[in-house]
PyMOL Python script that loads the backbone (N, CA, C, O; Angstrom):
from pymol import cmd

cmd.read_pdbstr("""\
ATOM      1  N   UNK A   1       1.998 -41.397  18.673  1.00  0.00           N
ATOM      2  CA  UNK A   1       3.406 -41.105  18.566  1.00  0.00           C
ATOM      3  C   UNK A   1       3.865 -40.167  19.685  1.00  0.00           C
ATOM      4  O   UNK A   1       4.933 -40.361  20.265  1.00  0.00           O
ATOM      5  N   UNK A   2       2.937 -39.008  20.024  1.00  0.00           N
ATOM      6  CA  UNK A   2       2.923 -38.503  20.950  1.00  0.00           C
ATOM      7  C   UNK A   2       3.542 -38.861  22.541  1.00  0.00           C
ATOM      8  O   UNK A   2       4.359 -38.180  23.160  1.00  0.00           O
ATOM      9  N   UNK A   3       2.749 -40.412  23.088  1.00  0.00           N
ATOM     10  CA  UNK A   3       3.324 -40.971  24.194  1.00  0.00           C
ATOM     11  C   UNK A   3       4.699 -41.575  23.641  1.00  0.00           C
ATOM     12  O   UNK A   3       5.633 -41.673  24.437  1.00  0.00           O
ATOM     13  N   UNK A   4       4.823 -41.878  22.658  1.00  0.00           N
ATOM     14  CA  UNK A   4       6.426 -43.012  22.841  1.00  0.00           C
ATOM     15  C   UNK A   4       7.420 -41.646  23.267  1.00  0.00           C
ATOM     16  O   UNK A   4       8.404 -41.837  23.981  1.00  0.00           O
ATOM     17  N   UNK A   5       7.139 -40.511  22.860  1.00  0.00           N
ATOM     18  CA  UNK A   5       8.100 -39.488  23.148  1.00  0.00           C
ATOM     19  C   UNK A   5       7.947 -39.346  24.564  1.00  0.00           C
ATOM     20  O   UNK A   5       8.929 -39.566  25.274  1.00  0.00           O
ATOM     21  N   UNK A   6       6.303 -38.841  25.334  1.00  0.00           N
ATOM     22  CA  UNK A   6       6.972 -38.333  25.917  1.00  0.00           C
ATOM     23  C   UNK A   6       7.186 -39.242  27.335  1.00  0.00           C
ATOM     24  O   UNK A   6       7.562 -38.700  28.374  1.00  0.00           O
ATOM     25  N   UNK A   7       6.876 -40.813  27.236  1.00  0.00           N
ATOM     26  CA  UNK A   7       7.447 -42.020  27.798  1.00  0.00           C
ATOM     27  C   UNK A   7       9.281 -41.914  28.041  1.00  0.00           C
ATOM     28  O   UNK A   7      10.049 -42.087  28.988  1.00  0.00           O
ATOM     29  N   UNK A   8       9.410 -41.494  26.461  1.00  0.00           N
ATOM     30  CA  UNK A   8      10.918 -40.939  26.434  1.00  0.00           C
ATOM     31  C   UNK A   8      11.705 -40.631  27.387  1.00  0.00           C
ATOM     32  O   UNK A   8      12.544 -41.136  28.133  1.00  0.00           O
ATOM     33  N   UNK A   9      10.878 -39.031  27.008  1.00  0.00           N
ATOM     34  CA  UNK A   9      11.215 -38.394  28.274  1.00  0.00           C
ATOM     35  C   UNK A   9      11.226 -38.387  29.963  1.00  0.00           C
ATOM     36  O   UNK A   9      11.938 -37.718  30.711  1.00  0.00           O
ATOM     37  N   UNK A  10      10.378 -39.185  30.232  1.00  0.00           N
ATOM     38  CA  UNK A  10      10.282 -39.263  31.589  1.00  0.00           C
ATOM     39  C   UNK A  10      11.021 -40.077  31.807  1.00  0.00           C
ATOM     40  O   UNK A  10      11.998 -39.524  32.311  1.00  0.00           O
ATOM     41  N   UNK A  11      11.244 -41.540  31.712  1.00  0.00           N
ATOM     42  CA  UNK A  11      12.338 -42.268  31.579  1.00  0.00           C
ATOM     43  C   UNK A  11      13.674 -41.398  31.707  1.00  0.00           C
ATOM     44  O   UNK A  11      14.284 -41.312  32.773  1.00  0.00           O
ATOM     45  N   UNK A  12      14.068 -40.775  30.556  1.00  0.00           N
ATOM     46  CA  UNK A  12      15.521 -39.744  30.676  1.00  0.00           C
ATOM     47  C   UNK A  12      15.272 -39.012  32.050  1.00  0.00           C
ATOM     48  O   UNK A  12      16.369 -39.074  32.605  1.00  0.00           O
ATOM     49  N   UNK A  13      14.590 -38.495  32.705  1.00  0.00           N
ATOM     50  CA  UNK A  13      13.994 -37.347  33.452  1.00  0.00           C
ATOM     51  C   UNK A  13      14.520 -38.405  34.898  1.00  0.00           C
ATOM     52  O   UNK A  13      15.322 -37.998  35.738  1.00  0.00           O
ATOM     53  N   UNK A  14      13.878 -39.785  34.934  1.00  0.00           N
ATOM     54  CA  UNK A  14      14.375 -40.376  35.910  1.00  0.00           C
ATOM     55  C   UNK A  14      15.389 -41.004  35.875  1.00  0.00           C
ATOM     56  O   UNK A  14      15.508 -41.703  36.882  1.00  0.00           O
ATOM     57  N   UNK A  15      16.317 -41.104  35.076  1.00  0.00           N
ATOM     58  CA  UNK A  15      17.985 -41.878  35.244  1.00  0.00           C
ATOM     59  C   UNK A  15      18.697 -40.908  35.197  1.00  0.00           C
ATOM     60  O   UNK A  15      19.834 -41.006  35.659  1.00  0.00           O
ATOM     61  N   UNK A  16      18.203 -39.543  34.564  1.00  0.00           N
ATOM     62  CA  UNK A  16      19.105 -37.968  35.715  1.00  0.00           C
ATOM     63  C   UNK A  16      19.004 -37.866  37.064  1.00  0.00           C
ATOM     64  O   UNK A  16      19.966 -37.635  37.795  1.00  0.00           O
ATOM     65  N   UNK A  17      17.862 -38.030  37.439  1.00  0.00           N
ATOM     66  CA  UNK A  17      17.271 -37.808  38.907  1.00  0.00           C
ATOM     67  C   UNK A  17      17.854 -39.307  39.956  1.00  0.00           C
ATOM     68  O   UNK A  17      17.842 -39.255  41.186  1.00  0.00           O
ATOM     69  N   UNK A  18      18.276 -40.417  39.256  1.00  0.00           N
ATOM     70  CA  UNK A  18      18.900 -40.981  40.021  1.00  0.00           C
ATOM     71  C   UNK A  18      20.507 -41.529  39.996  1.00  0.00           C
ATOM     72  O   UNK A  18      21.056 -42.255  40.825  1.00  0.00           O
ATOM     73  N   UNK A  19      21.018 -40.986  38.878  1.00  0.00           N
ATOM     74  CA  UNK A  19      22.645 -40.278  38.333  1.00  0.00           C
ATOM     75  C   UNK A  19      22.585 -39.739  39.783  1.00  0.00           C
ATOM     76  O   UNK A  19      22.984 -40.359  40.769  1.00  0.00           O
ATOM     77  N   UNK A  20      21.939 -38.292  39.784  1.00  0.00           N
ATOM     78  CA  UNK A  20      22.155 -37.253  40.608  1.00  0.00           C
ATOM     79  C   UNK A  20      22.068 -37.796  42.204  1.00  0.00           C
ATOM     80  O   UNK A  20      22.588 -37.168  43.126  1.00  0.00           O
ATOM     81  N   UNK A  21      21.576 -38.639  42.326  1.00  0.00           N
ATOM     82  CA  UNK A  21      20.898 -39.190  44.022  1.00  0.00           C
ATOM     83  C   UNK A  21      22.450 -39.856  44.086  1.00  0.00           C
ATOM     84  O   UNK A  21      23.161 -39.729  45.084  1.00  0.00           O
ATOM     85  N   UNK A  22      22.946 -40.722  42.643  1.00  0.00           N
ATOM     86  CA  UNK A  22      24.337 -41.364  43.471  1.00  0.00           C
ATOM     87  C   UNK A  22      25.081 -40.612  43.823  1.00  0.00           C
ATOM     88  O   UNK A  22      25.862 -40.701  44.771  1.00  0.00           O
ATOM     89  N   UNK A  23      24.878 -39.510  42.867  1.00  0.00           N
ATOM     90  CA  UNK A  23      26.021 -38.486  42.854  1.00  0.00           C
ATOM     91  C   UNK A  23      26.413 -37.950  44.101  1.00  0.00           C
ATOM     92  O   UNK A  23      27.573 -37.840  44.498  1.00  0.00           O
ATOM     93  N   UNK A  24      25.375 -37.620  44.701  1.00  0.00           N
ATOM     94  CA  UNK A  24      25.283 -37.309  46.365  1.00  0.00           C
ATOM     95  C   UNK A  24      25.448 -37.937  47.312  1.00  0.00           C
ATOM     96  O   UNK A  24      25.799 -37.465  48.394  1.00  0.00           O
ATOM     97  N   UNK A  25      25.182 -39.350  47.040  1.00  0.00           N
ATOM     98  CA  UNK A  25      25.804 -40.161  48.077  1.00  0.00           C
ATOM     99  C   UNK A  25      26.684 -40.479  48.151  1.00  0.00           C
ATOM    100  O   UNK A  25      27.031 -40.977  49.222  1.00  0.00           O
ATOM    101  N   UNK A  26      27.614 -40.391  47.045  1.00  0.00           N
ATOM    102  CA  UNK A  26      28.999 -40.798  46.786  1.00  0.00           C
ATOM    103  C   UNK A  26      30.003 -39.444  47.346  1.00  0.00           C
ATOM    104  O   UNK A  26      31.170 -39.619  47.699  1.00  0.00           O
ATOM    105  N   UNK A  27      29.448 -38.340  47.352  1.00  0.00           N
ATOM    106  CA  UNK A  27      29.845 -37.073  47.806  1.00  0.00           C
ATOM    107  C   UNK A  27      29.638 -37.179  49.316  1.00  0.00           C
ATOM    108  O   UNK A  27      30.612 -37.064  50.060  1.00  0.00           O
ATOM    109  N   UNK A  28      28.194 -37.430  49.888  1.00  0.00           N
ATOM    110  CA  UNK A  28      28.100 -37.901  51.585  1.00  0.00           C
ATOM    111  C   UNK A  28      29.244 -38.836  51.943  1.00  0.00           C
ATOM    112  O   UNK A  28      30.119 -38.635  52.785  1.00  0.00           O
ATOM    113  N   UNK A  29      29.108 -39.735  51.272  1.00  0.00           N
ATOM    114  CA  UNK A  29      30.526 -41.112  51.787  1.00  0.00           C
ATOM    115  C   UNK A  29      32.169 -40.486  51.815  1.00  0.00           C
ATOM    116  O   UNK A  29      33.042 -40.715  52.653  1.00  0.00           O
ATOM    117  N   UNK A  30      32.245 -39.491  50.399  1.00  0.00           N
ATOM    118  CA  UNK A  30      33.712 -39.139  50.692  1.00  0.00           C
ATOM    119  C   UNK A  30      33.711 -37.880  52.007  1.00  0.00           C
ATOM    120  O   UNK A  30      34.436 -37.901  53.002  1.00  0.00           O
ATOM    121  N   UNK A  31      33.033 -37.190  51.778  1.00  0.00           N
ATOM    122  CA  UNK A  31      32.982 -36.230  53.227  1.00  0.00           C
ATOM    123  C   UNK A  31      33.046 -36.814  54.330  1.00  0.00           C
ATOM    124  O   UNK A  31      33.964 -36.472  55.077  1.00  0.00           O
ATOM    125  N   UNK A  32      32.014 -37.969  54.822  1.00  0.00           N
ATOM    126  CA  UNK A  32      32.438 -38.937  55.937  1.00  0.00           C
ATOM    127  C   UNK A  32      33.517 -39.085  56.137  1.00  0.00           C
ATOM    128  O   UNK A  32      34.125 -38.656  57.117  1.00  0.00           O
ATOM    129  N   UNK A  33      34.099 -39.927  54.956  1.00  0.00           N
ATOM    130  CA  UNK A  33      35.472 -40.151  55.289  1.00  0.00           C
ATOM    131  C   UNK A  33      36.254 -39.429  55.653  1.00  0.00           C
ATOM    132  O   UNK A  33      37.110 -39.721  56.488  1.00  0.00           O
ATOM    133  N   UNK A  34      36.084 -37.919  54.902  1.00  0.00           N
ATOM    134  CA  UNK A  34      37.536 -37.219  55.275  1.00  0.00           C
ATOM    135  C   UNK A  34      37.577 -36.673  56.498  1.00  0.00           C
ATOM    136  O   UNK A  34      38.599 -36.096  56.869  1.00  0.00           O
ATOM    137  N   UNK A  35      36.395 -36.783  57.358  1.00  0.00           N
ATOM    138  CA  UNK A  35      35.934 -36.039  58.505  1.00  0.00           C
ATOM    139  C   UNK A  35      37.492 -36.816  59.406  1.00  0.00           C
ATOM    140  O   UNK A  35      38.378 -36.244  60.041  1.00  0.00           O
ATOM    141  N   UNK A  36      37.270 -38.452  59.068  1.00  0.00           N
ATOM    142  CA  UNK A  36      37.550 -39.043  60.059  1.00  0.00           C
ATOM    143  C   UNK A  36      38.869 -39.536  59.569  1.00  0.00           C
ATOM    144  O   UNK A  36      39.513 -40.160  60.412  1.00  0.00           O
ATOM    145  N   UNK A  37      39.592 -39.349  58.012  1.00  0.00           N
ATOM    146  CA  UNK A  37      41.033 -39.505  58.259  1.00  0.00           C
ATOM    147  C   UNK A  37      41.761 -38.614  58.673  1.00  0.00           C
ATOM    148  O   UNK A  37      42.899 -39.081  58.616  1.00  0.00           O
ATOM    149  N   UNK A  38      41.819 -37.207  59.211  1.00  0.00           N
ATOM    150  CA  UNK A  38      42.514 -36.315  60.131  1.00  0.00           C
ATOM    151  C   UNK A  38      43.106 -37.380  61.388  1.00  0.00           C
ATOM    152  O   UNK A  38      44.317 -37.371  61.605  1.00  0.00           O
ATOM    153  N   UNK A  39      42.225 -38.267  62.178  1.00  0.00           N
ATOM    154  CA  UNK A  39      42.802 -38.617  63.111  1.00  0.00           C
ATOM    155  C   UNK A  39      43.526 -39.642  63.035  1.00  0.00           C
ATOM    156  O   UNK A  39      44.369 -39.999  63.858  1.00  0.00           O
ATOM    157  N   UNK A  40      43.168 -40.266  61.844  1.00  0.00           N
ATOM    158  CA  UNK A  40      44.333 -41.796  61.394  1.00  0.00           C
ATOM    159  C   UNK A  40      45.394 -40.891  61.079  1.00  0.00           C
ATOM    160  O   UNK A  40      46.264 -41.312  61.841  1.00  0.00           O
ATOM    161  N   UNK A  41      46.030 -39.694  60.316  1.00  0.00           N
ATOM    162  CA  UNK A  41      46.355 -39.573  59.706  1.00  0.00           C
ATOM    163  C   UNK A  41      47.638 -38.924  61.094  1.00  0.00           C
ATOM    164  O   UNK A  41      48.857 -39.055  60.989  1.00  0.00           O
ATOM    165  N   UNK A  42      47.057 -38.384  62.056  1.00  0.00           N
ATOM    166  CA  UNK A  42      47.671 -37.408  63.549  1.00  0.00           C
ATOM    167  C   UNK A  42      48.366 -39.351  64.363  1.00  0.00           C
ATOM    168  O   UNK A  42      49.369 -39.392  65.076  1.00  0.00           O
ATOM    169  N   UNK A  43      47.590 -40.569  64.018  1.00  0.00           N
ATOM    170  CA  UNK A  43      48.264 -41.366  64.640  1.00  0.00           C
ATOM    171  C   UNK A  43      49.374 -42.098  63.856  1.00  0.00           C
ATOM    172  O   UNK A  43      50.261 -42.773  64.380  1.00  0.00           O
ATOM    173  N   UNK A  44      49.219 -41.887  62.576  1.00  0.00           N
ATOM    174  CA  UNK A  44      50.327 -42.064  61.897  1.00  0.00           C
ATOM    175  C   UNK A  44      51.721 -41.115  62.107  1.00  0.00           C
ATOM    176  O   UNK A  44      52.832 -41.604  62.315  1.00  0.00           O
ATOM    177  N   UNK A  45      51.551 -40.229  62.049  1.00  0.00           N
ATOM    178  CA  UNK A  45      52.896 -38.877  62.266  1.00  0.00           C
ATOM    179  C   UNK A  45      53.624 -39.178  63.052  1.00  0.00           C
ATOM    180  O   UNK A  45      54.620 -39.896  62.957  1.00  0.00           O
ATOM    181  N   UNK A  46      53.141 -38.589  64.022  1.00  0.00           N
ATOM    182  CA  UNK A  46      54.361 -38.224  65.197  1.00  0.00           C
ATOM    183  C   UNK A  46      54.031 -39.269  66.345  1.00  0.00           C
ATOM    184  O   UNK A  46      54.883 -39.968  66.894  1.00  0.00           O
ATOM    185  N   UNK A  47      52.676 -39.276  66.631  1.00  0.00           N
ATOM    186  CA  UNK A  47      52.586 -41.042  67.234  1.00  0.00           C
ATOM    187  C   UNK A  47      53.293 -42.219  67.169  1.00  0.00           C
ATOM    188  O   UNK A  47      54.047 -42.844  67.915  1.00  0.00           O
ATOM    189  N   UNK A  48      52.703 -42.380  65.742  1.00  0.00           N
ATOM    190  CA  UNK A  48      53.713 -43.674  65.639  1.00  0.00           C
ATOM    191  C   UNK A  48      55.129 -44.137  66.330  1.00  0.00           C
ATOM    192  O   UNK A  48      55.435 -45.236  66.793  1.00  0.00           O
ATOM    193  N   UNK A  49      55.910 -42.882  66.238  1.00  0.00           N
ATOM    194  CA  UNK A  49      56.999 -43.399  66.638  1.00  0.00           C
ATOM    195  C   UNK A  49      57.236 -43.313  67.907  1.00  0.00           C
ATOM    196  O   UNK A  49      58.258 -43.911  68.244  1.00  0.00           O
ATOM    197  N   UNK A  50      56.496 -42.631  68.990  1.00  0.00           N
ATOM    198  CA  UNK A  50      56.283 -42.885  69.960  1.00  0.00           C
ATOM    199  C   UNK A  50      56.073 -43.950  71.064  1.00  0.00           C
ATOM    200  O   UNK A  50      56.458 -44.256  72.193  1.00  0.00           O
ATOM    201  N   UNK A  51      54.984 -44.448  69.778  1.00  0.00           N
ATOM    202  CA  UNK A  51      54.569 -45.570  70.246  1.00  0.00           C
ATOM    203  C   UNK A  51      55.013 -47.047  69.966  1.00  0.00           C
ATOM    204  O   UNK A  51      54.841 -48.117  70.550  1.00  0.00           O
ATOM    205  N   UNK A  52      55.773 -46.580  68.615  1.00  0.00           N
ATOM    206  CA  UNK A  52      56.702 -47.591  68.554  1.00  0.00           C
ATOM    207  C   UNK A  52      57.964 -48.186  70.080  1.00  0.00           C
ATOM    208  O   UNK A  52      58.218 -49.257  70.631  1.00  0.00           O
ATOM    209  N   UNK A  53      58.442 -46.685  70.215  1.00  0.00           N
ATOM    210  CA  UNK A  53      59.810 -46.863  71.592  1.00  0.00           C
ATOM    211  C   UNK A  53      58.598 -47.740  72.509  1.00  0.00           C
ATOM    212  O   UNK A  53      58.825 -48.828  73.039  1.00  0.00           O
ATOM    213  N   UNK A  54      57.339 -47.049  72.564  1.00  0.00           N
ATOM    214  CA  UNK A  54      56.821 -47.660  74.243  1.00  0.00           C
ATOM    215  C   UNK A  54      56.409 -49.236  73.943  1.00  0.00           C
ATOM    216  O   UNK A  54      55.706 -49.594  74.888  1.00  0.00           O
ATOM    217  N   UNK A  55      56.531 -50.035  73.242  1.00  0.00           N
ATOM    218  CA  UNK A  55      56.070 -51.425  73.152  1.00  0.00           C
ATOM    219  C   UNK A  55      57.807 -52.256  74.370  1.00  0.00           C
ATOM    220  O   UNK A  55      58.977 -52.328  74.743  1.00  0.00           O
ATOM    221  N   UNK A  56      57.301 -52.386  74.357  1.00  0.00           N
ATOM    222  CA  UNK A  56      58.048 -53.675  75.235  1.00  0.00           C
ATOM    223  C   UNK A  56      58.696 -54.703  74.745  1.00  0.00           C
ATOM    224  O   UNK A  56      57.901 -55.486  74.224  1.00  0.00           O
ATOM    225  N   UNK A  57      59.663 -55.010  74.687  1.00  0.00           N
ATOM    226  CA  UNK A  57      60.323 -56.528  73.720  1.00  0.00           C
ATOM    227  C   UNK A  57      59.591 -57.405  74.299  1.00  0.00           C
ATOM    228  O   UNK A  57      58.834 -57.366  75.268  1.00  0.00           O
ATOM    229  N   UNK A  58      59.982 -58.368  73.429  1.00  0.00           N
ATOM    230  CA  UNK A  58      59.712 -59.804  74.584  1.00  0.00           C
ATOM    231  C   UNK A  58      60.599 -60.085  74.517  1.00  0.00           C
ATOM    232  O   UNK A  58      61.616 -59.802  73.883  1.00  0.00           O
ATOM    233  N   UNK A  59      60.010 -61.291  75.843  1.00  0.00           N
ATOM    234  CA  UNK A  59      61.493 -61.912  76.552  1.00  0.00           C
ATOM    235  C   UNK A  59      62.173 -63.149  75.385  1.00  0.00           C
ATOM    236  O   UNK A  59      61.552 -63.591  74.418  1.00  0.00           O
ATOM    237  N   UNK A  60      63.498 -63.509  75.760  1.00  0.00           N
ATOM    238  CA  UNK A  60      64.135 -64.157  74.642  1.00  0.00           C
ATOM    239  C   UNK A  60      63.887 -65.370  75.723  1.00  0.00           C
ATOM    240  O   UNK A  60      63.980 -65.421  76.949  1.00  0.00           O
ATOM    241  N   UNK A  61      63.474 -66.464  74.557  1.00  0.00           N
ATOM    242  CA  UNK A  61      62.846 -67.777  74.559  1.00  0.00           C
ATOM    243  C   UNK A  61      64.134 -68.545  76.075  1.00  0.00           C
ATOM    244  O   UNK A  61      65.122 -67.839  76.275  1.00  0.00           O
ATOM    245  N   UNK A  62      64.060 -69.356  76.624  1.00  0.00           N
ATOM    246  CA  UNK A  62      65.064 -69.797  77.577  1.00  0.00           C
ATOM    247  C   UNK A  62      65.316 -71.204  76.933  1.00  0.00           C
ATOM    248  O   UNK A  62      64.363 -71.976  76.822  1.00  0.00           O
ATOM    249  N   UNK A  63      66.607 -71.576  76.492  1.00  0.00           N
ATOM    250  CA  UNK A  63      66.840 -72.508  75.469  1.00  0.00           C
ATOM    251  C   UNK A  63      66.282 -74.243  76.527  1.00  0.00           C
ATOM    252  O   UNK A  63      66.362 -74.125  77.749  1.00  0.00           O
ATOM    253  N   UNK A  64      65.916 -75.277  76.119  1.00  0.00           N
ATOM    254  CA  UNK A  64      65.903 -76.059  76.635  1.00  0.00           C
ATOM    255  C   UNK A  64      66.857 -77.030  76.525  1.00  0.00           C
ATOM    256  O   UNK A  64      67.342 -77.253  75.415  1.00  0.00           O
ATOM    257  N   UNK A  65      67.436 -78.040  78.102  1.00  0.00           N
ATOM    258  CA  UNK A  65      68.538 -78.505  78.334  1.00  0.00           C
ATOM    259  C   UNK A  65      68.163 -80.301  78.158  1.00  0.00           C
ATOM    260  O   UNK A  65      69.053 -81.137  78.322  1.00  0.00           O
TER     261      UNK A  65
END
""", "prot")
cmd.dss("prot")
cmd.show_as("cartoon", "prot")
cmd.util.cbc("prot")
cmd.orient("prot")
């Protein structure tokens, strides 16, 4: 009776220990991310509209005769 317990336990012991491993990687992935939306976030602002004026039209189609 002894082992079914402490089978138990180790089992519990390892689906904490790998809870905890996602837990951290899911914490690594959002830190990644936020490292790198600062600069999406600087080309959205005040860029954008910048860069909106500098695009160029196009030319209007020349009708055919």
């Amino acid at each position: 009776m002894a082992t079914t317990f402490l089978k138990r336990q180790k089992e519990m012991k390892r689906l904490e220990k790998q809870r905890e491993k996602a837990e951290r990687r899911a914490q690594k992935k959002l830190a990644r991310g936020a490292q790198s939306e600062p600069s999406v976030e600087n080309l959205n602002s005040a860029d954008s509209e910048s860069s909106i004026a500098n695009v160029p039209t196009p030319p209007e189609p020349v009708p055919h005769n």
